[in-house]
Jmol script that loads the backbone (N, CA, C; Angstrom):
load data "model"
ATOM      1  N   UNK A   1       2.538  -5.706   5.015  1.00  0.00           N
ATOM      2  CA  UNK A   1       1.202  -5.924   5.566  1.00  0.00           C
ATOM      3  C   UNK A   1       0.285  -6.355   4.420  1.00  0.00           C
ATOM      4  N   UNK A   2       0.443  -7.369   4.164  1.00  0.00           N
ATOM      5  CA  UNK A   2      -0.302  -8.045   2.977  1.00  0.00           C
ATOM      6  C   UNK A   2      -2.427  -8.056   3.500  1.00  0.00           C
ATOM      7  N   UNK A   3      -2.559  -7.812   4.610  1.00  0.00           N
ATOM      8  CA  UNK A   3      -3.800  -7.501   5.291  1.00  0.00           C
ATOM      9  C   UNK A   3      -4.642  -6.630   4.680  1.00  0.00           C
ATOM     10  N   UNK A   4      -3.676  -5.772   4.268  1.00  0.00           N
ATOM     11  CA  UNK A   4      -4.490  -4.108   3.339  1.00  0.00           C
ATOM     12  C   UNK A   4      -4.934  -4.648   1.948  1.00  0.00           C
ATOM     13  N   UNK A   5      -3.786  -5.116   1.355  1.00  0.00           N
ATOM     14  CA  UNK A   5      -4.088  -5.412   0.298  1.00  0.00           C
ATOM     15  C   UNK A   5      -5.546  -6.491   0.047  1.00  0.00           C
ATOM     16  N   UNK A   6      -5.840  -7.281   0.849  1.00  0.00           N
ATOM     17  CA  UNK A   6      -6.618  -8.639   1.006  1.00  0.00           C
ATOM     18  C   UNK A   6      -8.106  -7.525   1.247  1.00  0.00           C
ATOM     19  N   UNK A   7      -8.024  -6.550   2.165  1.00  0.00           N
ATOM     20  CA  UNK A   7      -9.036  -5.894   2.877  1.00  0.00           C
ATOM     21  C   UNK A   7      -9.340  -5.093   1.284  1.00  0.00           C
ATOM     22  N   UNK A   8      -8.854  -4.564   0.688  1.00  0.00           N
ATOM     23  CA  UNK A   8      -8.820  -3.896  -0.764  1.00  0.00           C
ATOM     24  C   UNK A   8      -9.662  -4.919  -1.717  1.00  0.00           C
ATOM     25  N   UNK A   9      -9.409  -6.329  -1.899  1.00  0.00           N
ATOM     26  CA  UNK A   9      -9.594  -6.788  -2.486  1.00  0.00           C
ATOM     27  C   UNK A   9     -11.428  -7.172  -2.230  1.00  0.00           C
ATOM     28  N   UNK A  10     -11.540  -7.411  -0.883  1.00  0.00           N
ATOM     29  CA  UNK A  10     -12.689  -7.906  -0.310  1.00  0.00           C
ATOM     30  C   UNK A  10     -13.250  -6.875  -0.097  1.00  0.00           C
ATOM     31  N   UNK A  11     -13.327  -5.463  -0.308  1.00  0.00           N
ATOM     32  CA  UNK A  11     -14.174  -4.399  -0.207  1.00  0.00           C
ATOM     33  C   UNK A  11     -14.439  -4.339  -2.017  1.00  0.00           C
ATOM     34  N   UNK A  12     -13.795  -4.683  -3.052  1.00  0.00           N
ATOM     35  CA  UNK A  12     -13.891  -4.891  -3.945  1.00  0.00           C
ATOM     36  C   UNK A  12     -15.520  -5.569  -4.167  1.00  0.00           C
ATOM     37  N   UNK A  13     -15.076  -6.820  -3.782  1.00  0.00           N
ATOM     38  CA  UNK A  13     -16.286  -8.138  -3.867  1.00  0.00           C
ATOM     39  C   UNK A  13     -17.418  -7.525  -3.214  1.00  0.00           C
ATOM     40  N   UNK A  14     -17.466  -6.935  -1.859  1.00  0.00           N
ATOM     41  CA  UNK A  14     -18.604  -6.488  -0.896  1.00  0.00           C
ATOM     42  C   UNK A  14     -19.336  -5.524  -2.350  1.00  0.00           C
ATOM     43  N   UNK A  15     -18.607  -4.885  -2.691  1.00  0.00           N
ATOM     44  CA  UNK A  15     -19.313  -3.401  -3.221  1.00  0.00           C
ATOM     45  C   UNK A  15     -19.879  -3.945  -4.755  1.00  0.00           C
ATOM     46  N   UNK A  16     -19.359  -4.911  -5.445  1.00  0.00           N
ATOM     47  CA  UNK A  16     -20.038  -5.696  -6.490  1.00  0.00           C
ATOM     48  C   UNK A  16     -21.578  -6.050  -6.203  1.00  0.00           C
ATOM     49  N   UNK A  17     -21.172  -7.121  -5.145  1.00  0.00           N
ATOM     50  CA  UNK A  17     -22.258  -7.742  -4.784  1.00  0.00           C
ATOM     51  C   UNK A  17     -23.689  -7.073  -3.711  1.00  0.00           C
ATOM     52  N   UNK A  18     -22.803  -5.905  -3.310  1.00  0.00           N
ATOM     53  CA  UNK A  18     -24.165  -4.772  -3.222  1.00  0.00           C
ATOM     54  C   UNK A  18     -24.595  -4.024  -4.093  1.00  0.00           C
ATOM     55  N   UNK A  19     -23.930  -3.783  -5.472  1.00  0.00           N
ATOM     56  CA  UNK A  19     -24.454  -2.992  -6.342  1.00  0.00           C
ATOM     57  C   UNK A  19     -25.668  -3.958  -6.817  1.00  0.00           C
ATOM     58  N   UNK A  20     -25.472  -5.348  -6.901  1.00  0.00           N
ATOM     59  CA  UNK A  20     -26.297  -6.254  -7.638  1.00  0.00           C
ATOM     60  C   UNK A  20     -27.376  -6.189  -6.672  1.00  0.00           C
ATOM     61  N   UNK A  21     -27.572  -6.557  -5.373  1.00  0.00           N
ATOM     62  CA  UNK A  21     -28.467  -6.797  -4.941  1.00  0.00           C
ATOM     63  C   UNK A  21     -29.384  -5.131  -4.342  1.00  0.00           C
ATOM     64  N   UNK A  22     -28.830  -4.309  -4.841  1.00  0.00           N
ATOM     65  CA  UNK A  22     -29.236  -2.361  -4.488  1.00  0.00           C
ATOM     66  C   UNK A  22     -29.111  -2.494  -3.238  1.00  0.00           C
ATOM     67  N   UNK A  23     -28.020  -2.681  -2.639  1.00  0.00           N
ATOM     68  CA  UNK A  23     -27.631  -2.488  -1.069  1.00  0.00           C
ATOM     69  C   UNK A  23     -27.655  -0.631  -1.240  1.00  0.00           C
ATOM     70  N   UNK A  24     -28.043  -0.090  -0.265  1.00  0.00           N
ATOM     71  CA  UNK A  24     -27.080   0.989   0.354  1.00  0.00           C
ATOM     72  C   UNK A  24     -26.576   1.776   1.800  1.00  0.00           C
ATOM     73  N   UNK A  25     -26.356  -0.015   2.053  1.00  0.00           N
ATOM     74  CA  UNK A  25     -25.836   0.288   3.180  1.00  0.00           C
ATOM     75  C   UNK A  25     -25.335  -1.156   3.587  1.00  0.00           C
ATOM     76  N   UNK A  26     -24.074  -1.443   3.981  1.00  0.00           N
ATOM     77  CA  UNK A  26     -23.579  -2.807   4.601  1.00  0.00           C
ATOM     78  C   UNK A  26     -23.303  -2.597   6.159  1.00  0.00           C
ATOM     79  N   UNK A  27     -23.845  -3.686   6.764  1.00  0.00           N
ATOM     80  CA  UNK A  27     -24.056  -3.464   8.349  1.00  0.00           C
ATOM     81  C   UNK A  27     -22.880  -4.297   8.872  1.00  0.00           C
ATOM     82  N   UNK A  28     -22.249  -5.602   7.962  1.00  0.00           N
ATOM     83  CA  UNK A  28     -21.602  -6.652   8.644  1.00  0.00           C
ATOM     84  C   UNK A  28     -21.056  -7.627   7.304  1.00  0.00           C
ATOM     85  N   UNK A  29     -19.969  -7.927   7.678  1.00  0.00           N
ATOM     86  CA  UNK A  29     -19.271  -8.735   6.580  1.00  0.00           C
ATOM     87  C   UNK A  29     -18.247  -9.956   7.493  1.00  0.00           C
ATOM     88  N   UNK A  30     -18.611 -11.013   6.759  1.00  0.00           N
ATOM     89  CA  UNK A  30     -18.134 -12.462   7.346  1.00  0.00           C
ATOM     90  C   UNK A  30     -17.335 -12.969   6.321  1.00  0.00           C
ATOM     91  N   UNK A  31     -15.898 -13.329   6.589  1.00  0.00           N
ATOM     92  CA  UNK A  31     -15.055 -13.979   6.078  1.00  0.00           C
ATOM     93  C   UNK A  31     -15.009 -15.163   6.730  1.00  0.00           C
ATOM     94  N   UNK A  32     -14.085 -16.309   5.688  1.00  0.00           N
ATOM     95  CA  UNK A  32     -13.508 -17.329   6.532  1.00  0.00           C
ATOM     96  C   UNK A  32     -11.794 -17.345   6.015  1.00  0.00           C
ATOM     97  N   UNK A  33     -11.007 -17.359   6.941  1.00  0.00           N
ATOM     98  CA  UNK A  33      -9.189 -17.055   6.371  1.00  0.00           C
ATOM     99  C   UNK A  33      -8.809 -18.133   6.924  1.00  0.00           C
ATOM    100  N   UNK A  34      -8.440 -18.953   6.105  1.00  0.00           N
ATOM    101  CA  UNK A  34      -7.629 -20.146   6.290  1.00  0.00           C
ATOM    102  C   UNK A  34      -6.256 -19.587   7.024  1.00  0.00           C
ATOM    103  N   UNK A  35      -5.792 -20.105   7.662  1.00  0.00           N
ATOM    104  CA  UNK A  35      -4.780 -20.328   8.991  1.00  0.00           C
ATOM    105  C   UNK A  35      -3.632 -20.237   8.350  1.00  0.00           C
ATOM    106  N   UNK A  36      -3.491 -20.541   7.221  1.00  0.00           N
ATOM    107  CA  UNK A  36      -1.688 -20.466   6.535  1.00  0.00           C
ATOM    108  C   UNK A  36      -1.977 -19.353   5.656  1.00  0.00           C
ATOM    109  N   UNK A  37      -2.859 -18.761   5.455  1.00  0.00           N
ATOM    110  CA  UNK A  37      -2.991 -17.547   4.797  1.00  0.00           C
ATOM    111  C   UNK A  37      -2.274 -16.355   5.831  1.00  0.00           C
ATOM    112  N   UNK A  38      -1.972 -16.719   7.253  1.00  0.00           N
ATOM    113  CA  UNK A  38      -1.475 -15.977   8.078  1.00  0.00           C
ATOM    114  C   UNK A  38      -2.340 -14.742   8.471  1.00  0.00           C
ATOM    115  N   UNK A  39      -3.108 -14.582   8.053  1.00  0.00           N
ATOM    116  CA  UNK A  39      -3.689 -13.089   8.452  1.00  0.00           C
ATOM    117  C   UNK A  39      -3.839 -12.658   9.966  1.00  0.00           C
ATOM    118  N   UNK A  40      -3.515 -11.918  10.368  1.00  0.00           N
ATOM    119  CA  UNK A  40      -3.432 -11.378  11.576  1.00  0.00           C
ATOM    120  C   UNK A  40      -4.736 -10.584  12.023  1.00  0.00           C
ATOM    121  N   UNK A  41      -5.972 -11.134  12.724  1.00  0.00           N
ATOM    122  CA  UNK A  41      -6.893 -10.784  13.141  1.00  0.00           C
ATOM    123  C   UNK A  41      -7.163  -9.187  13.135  1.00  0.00           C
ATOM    124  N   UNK A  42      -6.275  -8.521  14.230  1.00  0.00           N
ATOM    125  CA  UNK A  42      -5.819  -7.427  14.840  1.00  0.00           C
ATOM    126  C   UNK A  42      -5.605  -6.692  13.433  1.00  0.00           C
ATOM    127  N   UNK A  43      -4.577  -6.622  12.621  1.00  0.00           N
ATOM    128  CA  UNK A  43      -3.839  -6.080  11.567  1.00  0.00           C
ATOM    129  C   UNK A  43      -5.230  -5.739  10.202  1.00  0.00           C
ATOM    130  N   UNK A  44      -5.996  -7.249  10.091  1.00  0.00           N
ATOM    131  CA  UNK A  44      -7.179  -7.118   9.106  1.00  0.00           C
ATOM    132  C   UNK A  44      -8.367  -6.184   9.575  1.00  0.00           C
ATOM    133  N   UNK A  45      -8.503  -6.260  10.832  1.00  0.00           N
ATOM    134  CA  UNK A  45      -9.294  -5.300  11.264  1.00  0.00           C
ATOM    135  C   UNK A  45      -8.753  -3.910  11.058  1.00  0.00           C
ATOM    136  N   UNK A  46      -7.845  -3.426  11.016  1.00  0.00           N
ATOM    137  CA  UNK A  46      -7.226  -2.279  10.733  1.00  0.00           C
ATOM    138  C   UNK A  46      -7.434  -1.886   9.752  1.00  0.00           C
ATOM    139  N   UNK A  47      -7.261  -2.682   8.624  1.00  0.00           N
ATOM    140  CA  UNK A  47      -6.865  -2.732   7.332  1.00  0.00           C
ATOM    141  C   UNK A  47      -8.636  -2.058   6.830  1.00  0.00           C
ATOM    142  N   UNK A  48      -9.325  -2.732   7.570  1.00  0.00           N
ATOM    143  CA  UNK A  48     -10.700  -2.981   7.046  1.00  0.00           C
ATOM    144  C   UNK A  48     -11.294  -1.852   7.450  1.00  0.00           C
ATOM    145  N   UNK A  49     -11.110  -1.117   8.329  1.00  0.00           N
ATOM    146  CA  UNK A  49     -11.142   0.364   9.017  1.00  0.00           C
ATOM    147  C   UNK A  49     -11.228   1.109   8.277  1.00  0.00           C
ATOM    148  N   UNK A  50      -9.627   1.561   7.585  1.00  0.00           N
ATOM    149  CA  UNK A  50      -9.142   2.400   6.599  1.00  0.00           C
ATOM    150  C   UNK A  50     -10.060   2.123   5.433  1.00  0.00           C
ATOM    151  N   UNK A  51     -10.396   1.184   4.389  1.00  0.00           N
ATOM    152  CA  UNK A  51     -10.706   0.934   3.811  1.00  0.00           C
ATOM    153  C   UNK A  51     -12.466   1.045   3.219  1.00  0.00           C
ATOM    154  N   UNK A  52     -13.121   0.778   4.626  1.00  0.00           N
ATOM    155  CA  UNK A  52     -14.378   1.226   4.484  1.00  0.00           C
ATOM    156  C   UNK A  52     -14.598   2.922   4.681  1.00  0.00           C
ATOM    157  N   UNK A  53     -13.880   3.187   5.203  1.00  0.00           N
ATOM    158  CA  UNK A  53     -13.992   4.750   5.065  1.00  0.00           C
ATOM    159  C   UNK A  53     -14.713   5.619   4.134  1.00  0.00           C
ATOM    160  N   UNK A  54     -15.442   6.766   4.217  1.00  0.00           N
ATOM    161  CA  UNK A  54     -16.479   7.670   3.426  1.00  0.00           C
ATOM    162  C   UNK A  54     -17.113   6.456   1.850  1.00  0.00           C
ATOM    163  N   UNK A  55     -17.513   4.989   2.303  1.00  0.00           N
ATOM    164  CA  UNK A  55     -18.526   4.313   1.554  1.00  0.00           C
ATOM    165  C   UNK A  55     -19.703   3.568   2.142  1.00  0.00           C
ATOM    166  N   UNK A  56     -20.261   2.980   1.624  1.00  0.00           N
ATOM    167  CA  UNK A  56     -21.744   2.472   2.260  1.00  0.00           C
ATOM    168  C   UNK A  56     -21.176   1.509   3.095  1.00  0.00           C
ATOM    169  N   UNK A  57     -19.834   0.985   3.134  1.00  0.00           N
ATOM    170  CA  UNK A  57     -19.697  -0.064   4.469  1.00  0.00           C
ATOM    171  C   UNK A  57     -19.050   0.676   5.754  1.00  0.00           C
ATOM    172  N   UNK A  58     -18.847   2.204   5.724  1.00  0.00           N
ATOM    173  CA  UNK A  58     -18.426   3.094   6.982  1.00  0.00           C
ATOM    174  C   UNK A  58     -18.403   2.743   8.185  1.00  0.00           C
ATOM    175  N   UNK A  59     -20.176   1.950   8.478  1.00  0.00           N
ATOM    176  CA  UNK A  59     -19.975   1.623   9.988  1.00  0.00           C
ATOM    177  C   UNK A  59     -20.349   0.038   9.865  1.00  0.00           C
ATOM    178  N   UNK A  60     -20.073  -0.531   9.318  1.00  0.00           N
ATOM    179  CA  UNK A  60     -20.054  -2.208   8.976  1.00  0.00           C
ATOM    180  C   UNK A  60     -18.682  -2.980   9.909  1.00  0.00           C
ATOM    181  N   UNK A  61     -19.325  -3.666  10.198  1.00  0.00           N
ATOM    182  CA  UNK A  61     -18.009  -4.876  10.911  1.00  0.00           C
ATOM    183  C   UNK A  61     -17.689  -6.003   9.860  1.00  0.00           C
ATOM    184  N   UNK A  62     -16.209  -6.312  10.432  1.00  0.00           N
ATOM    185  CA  UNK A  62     -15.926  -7.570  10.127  1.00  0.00           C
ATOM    186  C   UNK A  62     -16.129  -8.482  10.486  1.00  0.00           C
ATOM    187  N   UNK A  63     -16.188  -9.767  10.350  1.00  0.00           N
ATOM    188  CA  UNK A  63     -16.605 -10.496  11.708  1.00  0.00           C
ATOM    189  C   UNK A  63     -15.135 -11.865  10.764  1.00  0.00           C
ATOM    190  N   UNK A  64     -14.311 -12.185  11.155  1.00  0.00           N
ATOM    191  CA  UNK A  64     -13.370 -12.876  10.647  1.00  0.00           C
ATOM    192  C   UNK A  64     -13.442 -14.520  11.475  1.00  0.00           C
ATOM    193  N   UNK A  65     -13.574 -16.025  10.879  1.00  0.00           N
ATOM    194  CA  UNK A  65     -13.127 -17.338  11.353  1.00  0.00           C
ATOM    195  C   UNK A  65     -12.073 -17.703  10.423  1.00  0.00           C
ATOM    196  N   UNK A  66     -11.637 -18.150  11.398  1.00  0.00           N
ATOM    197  CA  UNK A  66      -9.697 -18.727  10.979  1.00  0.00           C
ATOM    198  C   UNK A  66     -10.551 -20.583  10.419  1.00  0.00           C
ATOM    199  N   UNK A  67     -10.053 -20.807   9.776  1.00  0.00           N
ATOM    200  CA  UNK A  67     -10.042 -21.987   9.679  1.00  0.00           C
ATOM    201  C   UNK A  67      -8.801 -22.742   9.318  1.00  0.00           C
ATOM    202  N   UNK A  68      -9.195 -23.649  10.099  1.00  0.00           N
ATOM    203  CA  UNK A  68      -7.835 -25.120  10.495  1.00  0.00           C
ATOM    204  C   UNK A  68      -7.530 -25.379   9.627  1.00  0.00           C
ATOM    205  N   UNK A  69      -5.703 -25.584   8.893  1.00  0.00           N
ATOM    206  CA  UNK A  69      -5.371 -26.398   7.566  1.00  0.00           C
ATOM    207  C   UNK A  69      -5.429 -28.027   7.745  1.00  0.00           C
ATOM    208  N   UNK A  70      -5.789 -28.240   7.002  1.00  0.00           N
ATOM    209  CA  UNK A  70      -6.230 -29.503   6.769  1.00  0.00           C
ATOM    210  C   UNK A  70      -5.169 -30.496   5.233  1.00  0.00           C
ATOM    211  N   UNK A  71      -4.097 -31.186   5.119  1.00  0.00           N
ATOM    212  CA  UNK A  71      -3.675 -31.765   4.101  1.00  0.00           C
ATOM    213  C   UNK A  71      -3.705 -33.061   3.976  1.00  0.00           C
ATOM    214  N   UNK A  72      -3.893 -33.691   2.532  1.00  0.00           N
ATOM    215  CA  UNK A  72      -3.690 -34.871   2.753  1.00  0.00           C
ATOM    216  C   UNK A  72      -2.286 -35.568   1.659  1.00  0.00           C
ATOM    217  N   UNK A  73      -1.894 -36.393   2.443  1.00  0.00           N
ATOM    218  CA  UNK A  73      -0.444 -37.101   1.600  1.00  0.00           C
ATOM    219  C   UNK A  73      -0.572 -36.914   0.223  1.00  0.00           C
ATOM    220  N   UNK A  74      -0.063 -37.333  -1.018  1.00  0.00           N
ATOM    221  CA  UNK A  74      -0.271 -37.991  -1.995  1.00  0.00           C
ATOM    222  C   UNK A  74       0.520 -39.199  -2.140  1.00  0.00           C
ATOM    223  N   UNK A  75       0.728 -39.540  -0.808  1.00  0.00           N
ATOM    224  CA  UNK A  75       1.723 -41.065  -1.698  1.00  0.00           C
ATOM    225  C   UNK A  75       1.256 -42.023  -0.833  1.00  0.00           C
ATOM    226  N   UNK A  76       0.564 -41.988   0.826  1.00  0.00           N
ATOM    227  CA  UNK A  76      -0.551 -42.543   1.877  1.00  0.00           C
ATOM    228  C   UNK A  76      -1.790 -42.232   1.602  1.00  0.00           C
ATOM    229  N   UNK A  77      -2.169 -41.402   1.351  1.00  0.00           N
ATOM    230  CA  UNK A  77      -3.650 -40.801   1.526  1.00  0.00           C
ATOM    231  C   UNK A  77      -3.941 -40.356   2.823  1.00  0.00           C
ATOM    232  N   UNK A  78      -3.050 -40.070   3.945  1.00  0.00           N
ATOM    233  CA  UNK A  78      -3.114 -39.793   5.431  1.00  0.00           C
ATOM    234  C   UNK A  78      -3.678 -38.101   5.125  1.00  0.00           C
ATOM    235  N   UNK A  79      -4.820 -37.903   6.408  1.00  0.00           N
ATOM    236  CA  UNK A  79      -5.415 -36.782   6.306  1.00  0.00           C
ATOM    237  C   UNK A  79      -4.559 -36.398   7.804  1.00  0.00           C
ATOM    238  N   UNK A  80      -4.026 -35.016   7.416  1.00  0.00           N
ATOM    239  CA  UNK A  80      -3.424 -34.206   8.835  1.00  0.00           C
ATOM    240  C   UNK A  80      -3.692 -33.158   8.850  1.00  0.00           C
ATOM    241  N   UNK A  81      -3.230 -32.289  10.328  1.00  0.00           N
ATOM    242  CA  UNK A  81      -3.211 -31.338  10.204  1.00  0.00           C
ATOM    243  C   UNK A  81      -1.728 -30.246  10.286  1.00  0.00           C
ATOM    244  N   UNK A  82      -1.287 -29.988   8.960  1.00  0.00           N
ATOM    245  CA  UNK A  82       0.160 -28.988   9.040  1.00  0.00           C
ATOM    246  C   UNK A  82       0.518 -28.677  10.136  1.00  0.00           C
ATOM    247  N   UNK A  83       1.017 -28.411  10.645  1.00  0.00           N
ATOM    248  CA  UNK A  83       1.603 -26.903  11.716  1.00  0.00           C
ATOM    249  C   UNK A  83       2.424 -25.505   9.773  1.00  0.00           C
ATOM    250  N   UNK A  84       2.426 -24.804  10.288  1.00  0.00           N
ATOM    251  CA  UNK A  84       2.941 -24.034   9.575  1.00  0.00           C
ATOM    252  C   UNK A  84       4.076 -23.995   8.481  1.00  0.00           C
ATOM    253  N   UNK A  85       5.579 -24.448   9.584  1.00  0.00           N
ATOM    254  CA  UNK A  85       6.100 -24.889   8.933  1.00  0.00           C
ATOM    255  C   UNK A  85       6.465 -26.322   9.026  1.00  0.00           C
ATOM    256  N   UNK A  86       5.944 -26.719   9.003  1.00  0.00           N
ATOM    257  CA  UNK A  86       5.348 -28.897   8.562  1.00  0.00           C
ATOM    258  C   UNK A  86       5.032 -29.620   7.893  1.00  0.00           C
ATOM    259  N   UNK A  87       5.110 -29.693   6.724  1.00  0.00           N
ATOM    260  CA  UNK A  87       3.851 -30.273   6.039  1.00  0.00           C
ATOM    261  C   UNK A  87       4.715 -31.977   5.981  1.00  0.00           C
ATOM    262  N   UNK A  88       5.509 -32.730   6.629  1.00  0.00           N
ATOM    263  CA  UNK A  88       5.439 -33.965   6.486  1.00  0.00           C
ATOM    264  C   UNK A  88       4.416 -34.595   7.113  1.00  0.00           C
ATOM    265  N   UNK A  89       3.979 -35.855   6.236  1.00  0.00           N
ATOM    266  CA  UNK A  89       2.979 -36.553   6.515  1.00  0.00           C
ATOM    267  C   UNK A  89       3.508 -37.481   7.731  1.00  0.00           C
ATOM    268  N   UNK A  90       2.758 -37.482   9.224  1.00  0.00           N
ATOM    269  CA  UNK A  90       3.400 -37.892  10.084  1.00  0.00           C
ATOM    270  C   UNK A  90       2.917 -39.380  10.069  1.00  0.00           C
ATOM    271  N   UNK A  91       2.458 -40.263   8.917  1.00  0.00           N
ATOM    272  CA  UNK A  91       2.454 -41.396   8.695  1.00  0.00           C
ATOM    273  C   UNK A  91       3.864 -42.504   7.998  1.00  0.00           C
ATOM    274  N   UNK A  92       3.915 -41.646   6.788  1.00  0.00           N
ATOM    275  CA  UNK A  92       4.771 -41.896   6.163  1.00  0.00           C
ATOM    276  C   UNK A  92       6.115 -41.141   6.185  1.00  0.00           C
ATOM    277  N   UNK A  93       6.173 -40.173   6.647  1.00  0.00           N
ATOM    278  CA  UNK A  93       7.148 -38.422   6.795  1.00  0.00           C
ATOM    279  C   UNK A  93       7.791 -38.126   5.556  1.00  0.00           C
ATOM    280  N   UNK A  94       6.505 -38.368   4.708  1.00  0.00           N
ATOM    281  CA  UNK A  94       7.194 -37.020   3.085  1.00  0.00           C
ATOM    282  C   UNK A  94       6.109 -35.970   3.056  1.00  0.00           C
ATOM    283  N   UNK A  95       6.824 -35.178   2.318  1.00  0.00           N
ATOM    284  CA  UNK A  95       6.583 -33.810   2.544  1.00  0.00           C
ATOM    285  C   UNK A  95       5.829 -33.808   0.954  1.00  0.00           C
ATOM    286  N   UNK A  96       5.208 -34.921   0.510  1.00  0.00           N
ATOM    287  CA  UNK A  96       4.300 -34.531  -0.636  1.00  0.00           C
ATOM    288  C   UNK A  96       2.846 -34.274  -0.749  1.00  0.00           C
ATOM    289  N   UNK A  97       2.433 -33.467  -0.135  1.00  0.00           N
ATOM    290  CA  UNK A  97       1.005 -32.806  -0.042  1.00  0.00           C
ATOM    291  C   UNK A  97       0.121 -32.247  -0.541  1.00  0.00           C
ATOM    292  N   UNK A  98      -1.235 -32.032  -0.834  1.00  0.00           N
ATOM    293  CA  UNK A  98      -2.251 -31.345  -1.293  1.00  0.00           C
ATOM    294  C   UNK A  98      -2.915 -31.113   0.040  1.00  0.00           C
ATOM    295  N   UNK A  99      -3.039 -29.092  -0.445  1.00  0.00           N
ATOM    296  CA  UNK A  99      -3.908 -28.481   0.689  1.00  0.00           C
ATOM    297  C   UNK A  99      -5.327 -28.761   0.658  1.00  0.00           C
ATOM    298  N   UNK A 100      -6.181 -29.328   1.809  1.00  0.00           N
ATOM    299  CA  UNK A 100      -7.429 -29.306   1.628  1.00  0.00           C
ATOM    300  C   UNK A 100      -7.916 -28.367   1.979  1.00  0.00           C
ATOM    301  N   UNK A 101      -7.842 -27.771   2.992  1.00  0.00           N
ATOM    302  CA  UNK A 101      -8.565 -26.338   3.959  1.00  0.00           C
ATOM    303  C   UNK A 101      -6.914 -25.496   4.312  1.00  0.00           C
ATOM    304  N   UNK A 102      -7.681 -24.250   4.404  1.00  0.00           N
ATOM    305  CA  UNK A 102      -6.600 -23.365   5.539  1.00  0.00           C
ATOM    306  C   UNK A 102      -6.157 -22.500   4.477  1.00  0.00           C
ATOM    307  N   UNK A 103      -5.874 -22.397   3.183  1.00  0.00           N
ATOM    308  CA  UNK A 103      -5.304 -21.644   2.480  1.00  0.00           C
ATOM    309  C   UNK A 103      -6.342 -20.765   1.879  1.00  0.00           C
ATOM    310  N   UNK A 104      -7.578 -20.404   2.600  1.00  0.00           N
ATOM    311  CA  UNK A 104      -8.250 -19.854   1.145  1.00  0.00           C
ATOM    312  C   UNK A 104      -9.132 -18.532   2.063  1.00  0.00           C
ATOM    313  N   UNK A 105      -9.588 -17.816   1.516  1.00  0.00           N
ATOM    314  CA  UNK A 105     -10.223 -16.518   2.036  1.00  0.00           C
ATOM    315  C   UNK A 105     -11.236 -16.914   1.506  1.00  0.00           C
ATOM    316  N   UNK A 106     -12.269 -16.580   2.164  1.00  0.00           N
ATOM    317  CA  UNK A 106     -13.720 -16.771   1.450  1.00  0.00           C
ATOM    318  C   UNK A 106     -14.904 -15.901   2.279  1.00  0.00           C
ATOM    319  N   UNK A 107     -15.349 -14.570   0.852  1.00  0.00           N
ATOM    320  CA  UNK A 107     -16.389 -14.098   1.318  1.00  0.00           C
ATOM    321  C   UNK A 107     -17.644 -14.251   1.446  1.00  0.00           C
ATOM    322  N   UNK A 108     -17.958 -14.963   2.966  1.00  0.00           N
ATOM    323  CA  UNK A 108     -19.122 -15.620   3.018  1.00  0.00           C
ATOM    324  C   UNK A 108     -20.428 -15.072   3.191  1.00  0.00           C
ATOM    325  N   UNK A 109     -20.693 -14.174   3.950  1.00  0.00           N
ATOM    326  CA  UNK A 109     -21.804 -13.341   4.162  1.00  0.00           C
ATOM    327  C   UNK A 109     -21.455 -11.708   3.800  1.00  0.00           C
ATOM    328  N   UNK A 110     -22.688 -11.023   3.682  1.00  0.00           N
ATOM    329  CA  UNK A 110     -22.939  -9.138   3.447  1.00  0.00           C
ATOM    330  C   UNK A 110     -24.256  -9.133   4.135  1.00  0.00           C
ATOM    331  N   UNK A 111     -24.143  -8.201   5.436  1.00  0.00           N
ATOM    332  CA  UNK A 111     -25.726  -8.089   5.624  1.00  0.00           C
ATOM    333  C   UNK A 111     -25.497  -6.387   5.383  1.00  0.00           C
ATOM    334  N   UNK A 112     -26.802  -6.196   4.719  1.00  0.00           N
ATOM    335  CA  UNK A 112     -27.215  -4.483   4.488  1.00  0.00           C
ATOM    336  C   UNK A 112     -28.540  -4.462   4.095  1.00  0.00           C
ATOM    337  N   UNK A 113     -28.516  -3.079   4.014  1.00  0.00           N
ATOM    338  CA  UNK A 113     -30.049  -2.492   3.672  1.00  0.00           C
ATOM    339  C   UNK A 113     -30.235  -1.955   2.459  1.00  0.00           C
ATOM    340  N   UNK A 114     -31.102  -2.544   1.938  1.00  0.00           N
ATOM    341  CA  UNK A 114     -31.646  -2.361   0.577  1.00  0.00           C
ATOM    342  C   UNK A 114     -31.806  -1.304   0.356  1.00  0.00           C
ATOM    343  N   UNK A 115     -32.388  -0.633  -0.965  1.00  0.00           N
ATOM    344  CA  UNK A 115     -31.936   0.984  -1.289  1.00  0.00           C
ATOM    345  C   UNK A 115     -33.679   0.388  -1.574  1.00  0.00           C
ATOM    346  N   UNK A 116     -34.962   1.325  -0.787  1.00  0.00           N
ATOM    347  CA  UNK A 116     -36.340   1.793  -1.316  1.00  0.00           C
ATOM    348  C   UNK A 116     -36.320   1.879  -2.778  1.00  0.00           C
TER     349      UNK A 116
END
end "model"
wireframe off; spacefill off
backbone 0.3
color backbone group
């Protein structure tokens, strides 16, 4: 369940970036998980459960968007979209690619309440 670990990592970042801004309290947290990162909606929410537990994000949500992989050739320049296990370019059909989207986690929003 590579989910826990990811949820570990991103409660990491949340709790940085509320120390900086004197959060003490996080209400809501927005990711974006690229689509070949696989993350399992259901499973990250779990993960994210356990994890906020007895800290200032206790009763905070996740709010998670998948985003679409996106590659393009390097030997056409054809822009597609993978399936999972796919990556031939259905122009040319080689399998020499650079990921544009879909592979990346990104913590986009923290809403909380400032510490008086």
């Amino acid at each position: 369940m590579h989910e826990m670990s990811i949820a570990v990592g991103l409660m990491e970042q949340v709790f940085d970036v509320a120390e900086k801004n004197n959060l003490k309290e996080i209400e809501e947290i927005e990711i974006e998980a690229g689509f070949l990162r696989q993350i399992v909606p259901e499973v990250m929410q779990q993960a994210f459960l356990a994890v906020r537990q007895d800290t200032i994000a206790r009763n905070a949500t996740l709010k998670i968007i998948e985003v679409a992989p996106l590659s393009e050739c390097n030997i056409c320049k054809k822009q597609f979209q993978p399936s999972l296990n796919d990556f031939l370019c259905p122009t040319c059909r080689k399998a020499d690619v650079k990921v544009l989207k879909g592979d990346e986690i990104i913590l986009k929003s923290i809403q909380g309440k400032e510490s008086k």
